[in-house]
ZAGUDO-258715 format. One line per field, with one value per residue (C-alpha): x, y, z; residue in three letters. Coordinates in pm, whole numbers. Example, Ala and Ser with C-alpha at 12.3 -4.5 7.8 and 13.67 -1.06 7.14 Angstrom:
2
X = (1230  1367)
Y = (-450  -106)
Z = (780  714)
resn = (ALA  SER)
END
This chain:
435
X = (-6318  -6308  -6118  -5837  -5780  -5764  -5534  -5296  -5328  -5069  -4917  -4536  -4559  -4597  -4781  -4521  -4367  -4698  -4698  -4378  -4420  -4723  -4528  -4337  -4583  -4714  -4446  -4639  -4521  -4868  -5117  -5380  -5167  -5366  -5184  -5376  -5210  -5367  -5249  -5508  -5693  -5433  -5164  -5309  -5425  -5030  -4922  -5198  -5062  -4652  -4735  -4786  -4535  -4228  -4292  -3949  -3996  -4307  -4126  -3847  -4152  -4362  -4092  -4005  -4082  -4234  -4486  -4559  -4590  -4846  -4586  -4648  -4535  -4768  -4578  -4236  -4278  -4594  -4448  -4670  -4757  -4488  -4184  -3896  -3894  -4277  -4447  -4818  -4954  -5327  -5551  -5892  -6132  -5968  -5796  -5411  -5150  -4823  -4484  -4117  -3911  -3655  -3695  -3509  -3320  -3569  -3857  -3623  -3612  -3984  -3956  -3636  -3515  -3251  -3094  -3069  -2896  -2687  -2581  -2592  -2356  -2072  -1835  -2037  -2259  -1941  -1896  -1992  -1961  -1601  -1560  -1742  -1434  -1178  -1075  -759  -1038  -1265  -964  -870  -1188  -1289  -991  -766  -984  -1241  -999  -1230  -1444  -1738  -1992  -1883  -1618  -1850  -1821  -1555  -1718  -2066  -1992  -1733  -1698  -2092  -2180  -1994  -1945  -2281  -2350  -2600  -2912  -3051  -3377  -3500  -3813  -4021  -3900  -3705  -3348  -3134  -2971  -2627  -2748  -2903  -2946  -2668  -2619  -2369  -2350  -2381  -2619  -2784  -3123  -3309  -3514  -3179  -3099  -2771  -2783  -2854  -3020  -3022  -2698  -2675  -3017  -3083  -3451  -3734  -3657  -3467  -3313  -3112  -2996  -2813  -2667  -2533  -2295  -1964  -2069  -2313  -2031  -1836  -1949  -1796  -1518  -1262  -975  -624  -709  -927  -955  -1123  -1345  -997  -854  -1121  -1161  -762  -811  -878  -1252  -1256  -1192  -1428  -1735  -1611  -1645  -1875  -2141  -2444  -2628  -2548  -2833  -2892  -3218  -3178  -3347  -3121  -3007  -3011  -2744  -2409  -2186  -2369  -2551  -2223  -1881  -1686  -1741  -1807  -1816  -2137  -2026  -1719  -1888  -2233  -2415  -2454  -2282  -2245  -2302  -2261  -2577  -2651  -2554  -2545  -2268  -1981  -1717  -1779  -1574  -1256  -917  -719  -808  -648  -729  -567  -265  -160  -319  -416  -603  -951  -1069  -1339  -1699  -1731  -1930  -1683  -1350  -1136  -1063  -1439  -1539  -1369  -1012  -937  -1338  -1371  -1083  -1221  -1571  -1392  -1174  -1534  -1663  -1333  -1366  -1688  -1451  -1117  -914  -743  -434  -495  -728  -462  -190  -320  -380  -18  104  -107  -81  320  218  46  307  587  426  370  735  914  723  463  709  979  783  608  963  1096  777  777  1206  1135  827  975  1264  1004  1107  756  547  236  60  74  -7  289  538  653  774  430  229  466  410  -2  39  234  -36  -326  -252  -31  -19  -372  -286  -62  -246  -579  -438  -230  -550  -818  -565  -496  -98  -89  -188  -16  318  332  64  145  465  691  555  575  968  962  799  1018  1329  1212  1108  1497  1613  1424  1484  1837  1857  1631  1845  2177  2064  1836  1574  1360  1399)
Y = (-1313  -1528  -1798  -1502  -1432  -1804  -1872  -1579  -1665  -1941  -1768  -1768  -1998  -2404  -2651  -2843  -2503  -2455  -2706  -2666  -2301  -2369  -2593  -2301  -2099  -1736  -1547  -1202  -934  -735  -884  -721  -562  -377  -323  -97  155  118  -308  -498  -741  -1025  -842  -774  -1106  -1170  -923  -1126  -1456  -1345  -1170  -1494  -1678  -1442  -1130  -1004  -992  -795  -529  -487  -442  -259  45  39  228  -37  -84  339  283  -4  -274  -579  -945  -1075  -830  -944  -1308  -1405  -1589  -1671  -2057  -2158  -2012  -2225  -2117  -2147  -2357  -2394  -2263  -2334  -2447  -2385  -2510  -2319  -2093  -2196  -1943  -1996  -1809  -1801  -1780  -1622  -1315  -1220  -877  -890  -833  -518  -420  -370  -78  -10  -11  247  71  -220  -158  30  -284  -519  -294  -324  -508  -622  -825  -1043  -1160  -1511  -1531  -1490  -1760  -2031  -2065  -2085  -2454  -2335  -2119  -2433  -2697  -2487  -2492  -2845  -3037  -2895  -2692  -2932  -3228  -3385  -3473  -3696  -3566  -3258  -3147  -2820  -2652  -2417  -2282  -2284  -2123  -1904  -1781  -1796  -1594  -1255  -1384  -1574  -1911  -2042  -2114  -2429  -2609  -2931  -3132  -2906  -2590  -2505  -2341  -2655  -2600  -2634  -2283  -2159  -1916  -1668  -1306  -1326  -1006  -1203  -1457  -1646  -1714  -1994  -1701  -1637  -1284  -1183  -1029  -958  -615  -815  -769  -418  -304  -596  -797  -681  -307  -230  89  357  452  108  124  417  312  150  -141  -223  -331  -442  -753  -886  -602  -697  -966  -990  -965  -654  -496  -202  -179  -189  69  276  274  372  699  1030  953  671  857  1130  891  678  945  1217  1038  947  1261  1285  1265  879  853  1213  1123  938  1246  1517  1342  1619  1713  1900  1522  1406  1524  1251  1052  660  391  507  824  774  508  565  876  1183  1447  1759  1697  1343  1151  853  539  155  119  46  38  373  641  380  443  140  -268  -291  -633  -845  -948  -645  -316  -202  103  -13  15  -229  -243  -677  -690  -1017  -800  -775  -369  -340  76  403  474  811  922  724  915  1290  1156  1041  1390  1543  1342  1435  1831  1868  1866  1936  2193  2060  2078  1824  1624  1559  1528  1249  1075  1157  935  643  632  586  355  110  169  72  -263  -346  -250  -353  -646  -822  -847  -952  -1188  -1349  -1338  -1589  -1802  -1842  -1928  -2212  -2357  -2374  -2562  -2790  -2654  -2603  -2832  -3013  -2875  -2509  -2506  -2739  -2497  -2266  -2036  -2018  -1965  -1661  -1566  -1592  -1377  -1130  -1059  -1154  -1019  -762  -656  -566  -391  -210  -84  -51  104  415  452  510  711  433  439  136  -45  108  45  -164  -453  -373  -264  -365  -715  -724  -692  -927  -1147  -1040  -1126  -1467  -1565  -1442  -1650  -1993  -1925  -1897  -2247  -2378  -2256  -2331  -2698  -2788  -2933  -2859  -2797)
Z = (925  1236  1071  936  1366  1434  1125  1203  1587  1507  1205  1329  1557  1385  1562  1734  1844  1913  2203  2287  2374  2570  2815  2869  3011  2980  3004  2842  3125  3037  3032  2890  2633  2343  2068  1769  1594  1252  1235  1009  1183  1072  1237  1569  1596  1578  1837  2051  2045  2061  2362  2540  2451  2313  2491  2441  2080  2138  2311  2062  1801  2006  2066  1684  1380  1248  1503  1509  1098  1182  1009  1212  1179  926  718  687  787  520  231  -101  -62  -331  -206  -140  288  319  571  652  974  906  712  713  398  104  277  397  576  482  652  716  1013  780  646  394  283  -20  227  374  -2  -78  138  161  -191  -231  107  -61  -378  -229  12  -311  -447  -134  -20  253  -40  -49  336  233  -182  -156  94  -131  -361  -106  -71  211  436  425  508  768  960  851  831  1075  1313  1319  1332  1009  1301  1143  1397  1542  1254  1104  1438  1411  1113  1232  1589  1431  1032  949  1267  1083  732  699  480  233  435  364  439  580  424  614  495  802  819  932  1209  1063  850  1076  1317  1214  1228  908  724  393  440  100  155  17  -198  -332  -206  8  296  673  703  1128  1156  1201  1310  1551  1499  1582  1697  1398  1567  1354  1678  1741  1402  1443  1789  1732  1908  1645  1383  1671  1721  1403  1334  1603  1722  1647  1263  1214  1567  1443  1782  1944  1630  1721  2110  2092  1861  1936  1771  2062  2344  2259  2237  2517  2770  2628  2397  2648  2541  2174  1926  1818  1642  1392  1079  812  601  918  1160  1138  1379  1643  1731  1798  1879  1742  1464  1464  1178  1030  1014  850  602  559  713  519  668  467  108  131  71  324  147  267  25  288  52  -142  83  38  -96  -2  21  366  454  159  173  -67  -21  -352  -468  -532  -894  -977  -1042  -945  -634  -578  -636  -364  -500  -540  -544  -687  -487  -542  -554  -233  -84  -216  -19  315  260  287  591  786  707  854  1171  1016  847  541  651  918  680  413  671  814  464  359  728  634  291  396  614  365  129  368  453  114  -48  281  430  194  -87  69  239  -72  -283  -12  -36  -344  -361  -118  -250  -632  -412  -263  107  208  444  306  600  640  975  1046  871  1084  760  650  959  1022  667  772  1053  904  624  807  1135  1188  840  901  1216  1083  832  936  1266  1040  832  1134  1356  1642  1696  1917  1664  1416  1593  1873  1776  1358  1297  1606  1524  1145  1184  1402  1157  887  1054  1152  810  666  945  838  462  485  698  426  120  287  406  110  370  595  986)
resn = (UNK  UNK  UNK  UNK  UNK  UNK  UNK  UNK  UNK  UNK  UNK  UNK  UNK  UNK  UNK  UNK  UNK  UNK  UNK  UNK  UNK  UNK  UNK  UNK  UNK  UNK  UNK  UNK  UNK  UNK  UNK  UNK  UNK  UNK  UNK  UNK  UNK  UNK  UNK  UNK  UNK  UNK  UNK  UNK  UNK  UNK  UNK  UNK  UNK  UNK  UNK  UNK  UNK  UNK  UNK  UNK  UNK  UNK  UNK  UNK  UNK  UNK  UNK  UNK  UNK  UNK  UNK  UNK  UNK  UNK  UNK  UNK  UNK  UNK  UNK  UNK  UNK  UNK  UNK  UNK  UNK  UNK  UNK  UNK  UNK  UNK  UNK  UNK  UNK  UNK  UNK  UNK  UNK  UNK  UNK  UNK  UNK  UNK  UNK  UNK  UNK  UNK  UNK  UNK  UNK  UNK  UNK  UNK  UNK  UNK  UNK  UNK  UNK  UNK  UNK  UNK  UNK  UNK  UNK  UNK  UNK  UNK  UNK  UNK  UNK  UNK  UNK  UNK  UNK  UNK  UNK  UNK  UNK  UNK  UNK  UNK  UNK  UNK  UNK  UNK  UNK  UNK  UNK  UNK  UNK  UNK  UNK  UNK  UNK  UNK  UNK  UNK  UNK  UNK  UNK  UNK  UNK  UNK  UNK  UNK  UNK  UNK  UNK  UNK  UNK  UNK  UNK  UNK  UNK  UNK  UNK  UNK  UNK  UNK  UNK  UNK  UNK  UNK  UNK  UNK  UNK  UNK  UNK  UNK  UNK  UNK  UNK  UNK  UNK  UNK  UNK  UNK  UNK  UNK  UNK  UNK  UNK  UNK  UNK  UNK  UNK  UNK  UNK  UNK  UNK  UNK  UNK  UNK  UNK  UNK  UNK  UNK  UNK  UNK  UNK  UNK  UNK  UNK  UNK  UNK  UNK  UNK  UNK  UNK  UNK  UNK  UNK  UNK  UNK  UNK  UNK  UNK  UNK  UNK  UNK  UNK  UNK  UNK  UNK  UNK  UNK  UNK  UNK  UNK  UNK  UNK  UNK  UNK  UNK  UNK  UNK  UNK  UNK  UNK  UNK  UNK  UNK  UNK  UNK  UNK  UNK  UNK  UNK  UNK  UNK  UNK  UNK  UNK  UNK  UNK  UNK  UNK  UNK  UNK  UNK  UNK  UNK  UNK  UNK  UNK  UNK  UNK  UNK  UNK  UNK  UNK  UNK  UNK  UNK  UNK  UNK  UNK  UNK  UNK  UNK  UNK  UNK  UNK  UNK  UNK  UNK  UNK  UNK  UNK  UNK  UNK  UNK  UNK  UNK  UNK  UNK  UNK  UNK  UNK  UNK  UNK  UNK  UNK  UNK  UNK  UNK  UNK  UNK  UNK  UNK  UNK  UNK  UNK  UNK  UNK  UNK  UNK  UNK  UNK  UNK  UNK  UNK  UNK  UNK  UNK  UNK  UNK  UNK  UNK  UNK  UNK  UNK  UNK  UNK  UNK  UNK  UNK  UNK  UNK  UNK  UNK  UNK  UNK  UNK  UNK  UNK  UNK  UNK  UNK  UNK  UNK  UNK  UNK  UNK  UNK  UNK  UNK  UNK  UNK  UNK  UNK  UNK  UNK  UNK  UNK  UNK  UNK  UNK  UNK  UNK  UNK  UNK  UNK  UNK  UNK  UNK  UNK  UNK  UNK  UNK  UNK  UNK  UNK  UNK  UNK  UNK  UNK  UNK  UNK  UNK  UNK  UNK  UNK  UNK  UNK  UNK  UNK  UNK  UNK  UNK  UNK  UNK  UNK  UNK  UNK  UNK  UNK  UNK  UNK  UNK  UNK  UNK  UNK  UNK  UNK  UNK  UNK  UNK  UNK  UNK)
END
């Protein structure tokens, strides 16, 4: 058994990391921690050696579930000797240790299997997939954010889009995530294993809190900007201010399917979304309590069972759940007023602003009185920012009760678009060429 404790002793950490560590010091704050708690003798031999040389890790793990439920590194980060991410620690006569810095959300799922179908099945599966096909998104960042820049040229993306959307991790000839790949937080990561997903990036390695999940900030991080400010949306409605200024002793860490109102005053995004609250069940399913795609370039009622579809989920069931989420505080009357002003608000952008919009696009490129480069073209960047932008204000603003947004960063700014693109599409028609 010796050998298992001097294997494991390096299990995470290779030897070149190894060494480099070790030039770094002990930086373990406690010494002589002791760390039992049921572990097998593999796993304390891991807490022993992380200790030293990652001890913030340690204390993330050491406060967690995990830890209490004697779940320890060895667990998640062993790998079978012929997977694709495995690398060899040790090797001692027969025996050889093999792991993976990456963990994938197949590891979450041999535990956590209802969790994960239930992600598989949202639209959170498709952060990255439905980037893949999209030749524009990847000359944007490439070619004209990253100037085609030999060297240096994947930076936007790798800095930017993968850090929320993910990317396709790949491996160098050791087995290691490249550092092109990798690290990311991206929501829809593909992992060499081939499952999607980033359980990470909303229960934050290696605590894995509930508690975090549960706080606004948690989706924050990748849910804001002048495209979807929800964190802005929500820190500007009536849910905001309540949880801004009264939510330091509300109830975080409930169990799963006990959290209601009396834990909290207000509700955040997991509320809304994905705790169960009344006779809701708790569900990682982001996209089932949805009515309306609010961040294409149409809203459309969703009505599609493709994980890749932009209208992925049930519209009007999604709407009868979110009805049910809202009444736990609400009368009715308030619940389906406040459906009845956004769904006007949705409809108004798309009847009097998309459409328009598109129908002059379309006249001027059949007349060949479009720019090559889009973001030369002052018609279609205009165009961009009226879908992508404030469209999505507008919308997403009306629909989660934030009237700034709704109005003066959505509406007051998608006329202004509007009138602008008349403007240039008249000069266009009238001269036959471009300004």
């Amino acid at each position: 058994m010796n050998w298992i404790i001097r294997a494991v002793t390096l299990l995470i950490l290779s030897g070149p990391a190894v060494a480099q560590d070790a030039a770094m010091g002990d930086m373990a704050q406690v010494k002589t921690i002791e760390v039992h708690r049921g572990l097998t003798v593999e796993g304390r031999a891991c807490v022993d050696c992380h200790k030293h040389f990652q001890p913030g890790i340690l204390a993330d793990w050491k406060d967690s579930r995990h830890a209490h439920a004697g779940v320890s590194c060895i667990d998640c980060h062993a790998v079978p000797a012929d997977s694709p991410m495995a690398v060899t620690h040790a090797e001692l006569g027969e025996e050889i240790v093999t792991v993976s810095s990456l963990v994938s959300p197949a590891v979450c799922g041999r535990c956590h299997v209802k969790a994960k179908a239930q992600f598989d099945a949202s639209g959170h599966f498709r952060s990255y997939h439905q980037i893949i096909p999209k030749d524009n998104l990847h000359a944007l960042t490439q070619v004209h954010e990253g100037q085609s820049h030999p060297e240096f040229g994947g930076a936007p993306n790798e800095t930017g889009c993968m850090q929320c959307h993910g990317t396709k991790i790949k491996l160098n000839g050791d087995n290691r995530p490249t550092p092109d790949t990798w690290p990311n937080n991206g929501m829809g990561n593909i992992y060499p294993d081939g499952a999607t997903g980033n359980c990470t990036a909303c229960h934050s390695r290696h605590k894995f809190s509930i508690a975090e999940a549960r706080k606004p900030n948690a989706c924050a991080s990748c849910h804001l900007g002048p495209d979807h400010p929800n964190i802005e949306i929500y820190t500007n409605s009536k849910h905001g201010h309540i949880y801004n200024t009264d939510s330091d002793d509300w109830n975080w860490d409930t169990a799963p399917d006990a959290w209601e109102p009396g834990d909290y005053r207000a509700p955040t995004c997991a509320t809304c979304h994905m705790s169960g609250i009344g006779d809701l069940e708790v569900t990682h399913n982001v996209t089932e309590r949805l009515y309306w795609n609010l961040w294409a370039k149409e809203s459309k009622v969703r009505g599609s069972d493709d994980v890749l579809s932009p209208i992925l989920g049930d519209g009007p069931a999604g709407r009868e759940k979110m009805k049910k989420v809202c009444n736990n505080c609400h009368s009715t009357l308030h619940t389906d007023g406040f459906f009845t002003q956004g769904d006007k608000a949705v409809n108004l952008y798309n009847e009097a602003y998309y459409r328009p919009a598109t129908a002059m696009l379309e006249e001027l490129r059949e007349k060949d009185l479009l720019k090559a480069n889009p973001w030369t073209d002052e018609f279609q960047i205009t165009y961009y920012y009226l879908w992508h932008h404030q469209g999505r204000r507008a919308r997403q603003g009306a629909m989660m009760g934030a009237a700034d947004y709704a109005h003066w960063h959505g509406f007051f700014e998608l006329q202004q678009d509007l009138y602008k693109l008349q403007q240039i599409h008249k000069a266009r028609l009238e001269s036959g060429a471009i300004e």
